[in-house]
N, C-alpha and C positions, 0 to 999 in steps of 0.2 A: 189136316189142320194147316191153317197159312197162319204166316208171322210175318211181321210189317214191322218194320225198324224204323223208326224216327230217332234221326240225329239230334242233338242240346242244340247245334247252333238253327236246326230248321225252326224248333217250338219259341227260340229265342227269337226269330226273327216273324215269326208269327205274332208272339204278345207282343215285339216293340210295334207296330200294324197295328193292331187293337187299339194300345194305349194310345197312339198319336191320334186315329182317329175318335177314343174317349177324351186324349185331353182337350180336342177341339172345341169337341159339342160341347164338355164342360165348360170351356172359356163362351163357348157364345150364347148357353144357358144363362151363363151371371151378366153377360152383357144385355141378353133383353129382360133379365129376371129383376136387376135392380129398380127401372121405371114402373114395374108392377108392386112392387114391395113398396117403395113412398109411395106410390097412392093407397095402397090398405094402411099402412101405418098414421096417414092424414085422415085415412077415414075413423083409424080407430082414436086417434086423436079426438075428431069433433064429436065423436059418441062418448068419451072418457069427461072430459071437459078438466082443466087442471085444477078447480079450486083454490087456486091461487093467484096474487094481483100480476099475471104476466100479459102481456099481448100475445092473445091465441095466435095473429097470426100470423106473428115472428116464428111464434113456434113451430105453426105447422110449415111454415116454407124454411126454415131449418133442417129439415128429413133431406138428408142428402148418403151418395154411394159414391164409394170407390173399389175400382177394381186391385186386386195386389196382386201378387205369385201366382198363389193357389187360388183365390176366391175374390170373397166380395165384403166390403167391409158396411157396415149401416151404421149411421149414427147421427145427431143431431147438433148443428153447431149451434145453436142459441142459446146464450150464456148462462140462462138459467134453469138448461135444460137438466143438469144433475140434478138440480132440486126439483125438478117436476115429477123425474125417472124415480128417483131411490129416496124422495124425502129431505126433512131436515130436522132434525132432534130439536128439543123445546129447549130453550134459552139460548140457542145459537143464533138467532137473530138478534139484533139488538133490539133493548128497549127504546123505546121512541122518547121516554124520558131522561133527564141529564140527571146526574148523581144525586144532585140538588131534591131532584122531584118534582119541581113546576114548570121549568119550560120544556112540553114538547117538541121536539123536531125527528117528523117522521121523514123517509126517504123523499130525497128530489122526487125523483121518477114515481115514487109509491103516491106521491100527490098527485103529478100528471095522469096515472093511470088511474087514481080517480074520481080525475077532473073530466076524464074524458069520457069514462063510466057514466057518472050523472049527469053529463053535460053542465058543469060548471065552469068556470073560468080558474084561473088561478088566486084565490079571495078567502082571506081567513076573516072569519068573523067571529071577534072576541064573543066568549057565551053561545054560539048557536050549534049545535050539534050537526047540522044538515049540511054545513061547507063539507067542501072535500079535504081539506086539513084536517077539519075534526074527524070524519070518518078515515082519513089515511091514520091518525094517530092511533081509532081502535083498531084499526087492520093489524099495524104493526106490532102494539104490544097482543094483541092475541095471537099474530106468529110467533110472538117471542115466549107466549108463556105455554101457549100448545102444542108449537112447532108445525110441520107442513108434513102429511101423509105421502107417501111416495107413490106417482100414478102409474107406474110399469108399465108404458106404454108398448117399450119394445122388449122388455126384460122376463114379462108375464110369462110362466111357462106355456100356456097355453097361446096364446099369439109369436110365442118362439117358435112350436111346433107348427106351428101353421104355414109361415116364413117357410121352415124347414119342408115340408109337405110338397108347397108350393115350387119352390126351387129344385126337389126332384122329380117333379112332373115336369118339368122347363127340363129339365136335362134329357129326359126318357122322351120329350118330343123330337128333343133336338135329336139327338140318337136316332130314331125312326126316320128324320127328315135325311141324313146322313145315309142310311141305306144299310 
């Protein structure tokens, strides 16, 4: 029978070896893993569609990454990307009427977005339903009395694992590229 002695500082100095070269491939997995990740998350973007009066495509070029510590952070800066991600409860938007109940005034931007929808100008016409005023007025009080469904774009469990799937295949090449 042989007996092989390995010293604490030899195994020690063996795993710190390892981990430098796992923390590597990990750091350069999230480095090329993030440019792969917005472009699926844009893709599932334009296959989702938001149902809601935003400009898609603010939105989708909102999809942005950064690296931190450990990892890689995803997330979307356009302003109205919470409400697109998780929703918005019914009567948290405002009603587009004043207390009174006759004068409309829907959002600025909810008339530009559309006016630019129907291709109309900015033009309220007393009595005709087909301006874009009157149709921003029904947008708004029907977010206000239904509220807005949350599109889990990047939240979805299943597009989470996928992200996930994905970024440890990027690490397990990197590893192999690494040797």
């Amino acid at each position: 029978m042989s007996t092989v002695y390995i010293h604490p500082d030899q195994v020690y100095m063996t795993m710190m070896g390892l981990v430098k070269k796992h923390k590597t491939a990990i750091i350069r997995a999230h480095a090329t893993f993030g440019p792969k990740a917005i472009e699926k998350l844009k893709k599932w973007t334009r296959r989702i569609k938001p149902f809601a009066p935003v400009d898609t495509e603010k939105f989708l070029e909102g999809w942005k990454y950064s690296m931190v510590y450990n990892g890689i952070v995803i997330y979307n800066d356009a302003p109205y990307a919470g409400a697109i991600e998780f929703g918005v409860a019914p009567g948290r938007i405002p009603s587009p009427y004043s207390r009174d109940g006759k004068s409309p005034r829907p959002f600025r931007r909810l008339v530009e977005w559309t006016s630019k929808k129907i291709g109309e100008g900015y033009v309220r016409h007393r009595g005709s339903d087909r301006s874009a005023y009157a149709i921003a007025v029904k947008i708004q009080q029907n977010l206000h009395n239904r509220g807005l469904k949350g599109r889990r774009v990047l939240t979805h469990p299943s597009r989470r694992n996928e992200l996930i799937r994905s970024l440890r295949e990027e690490i397990h090449r990197q590893l192999q590229t690494m040797g």
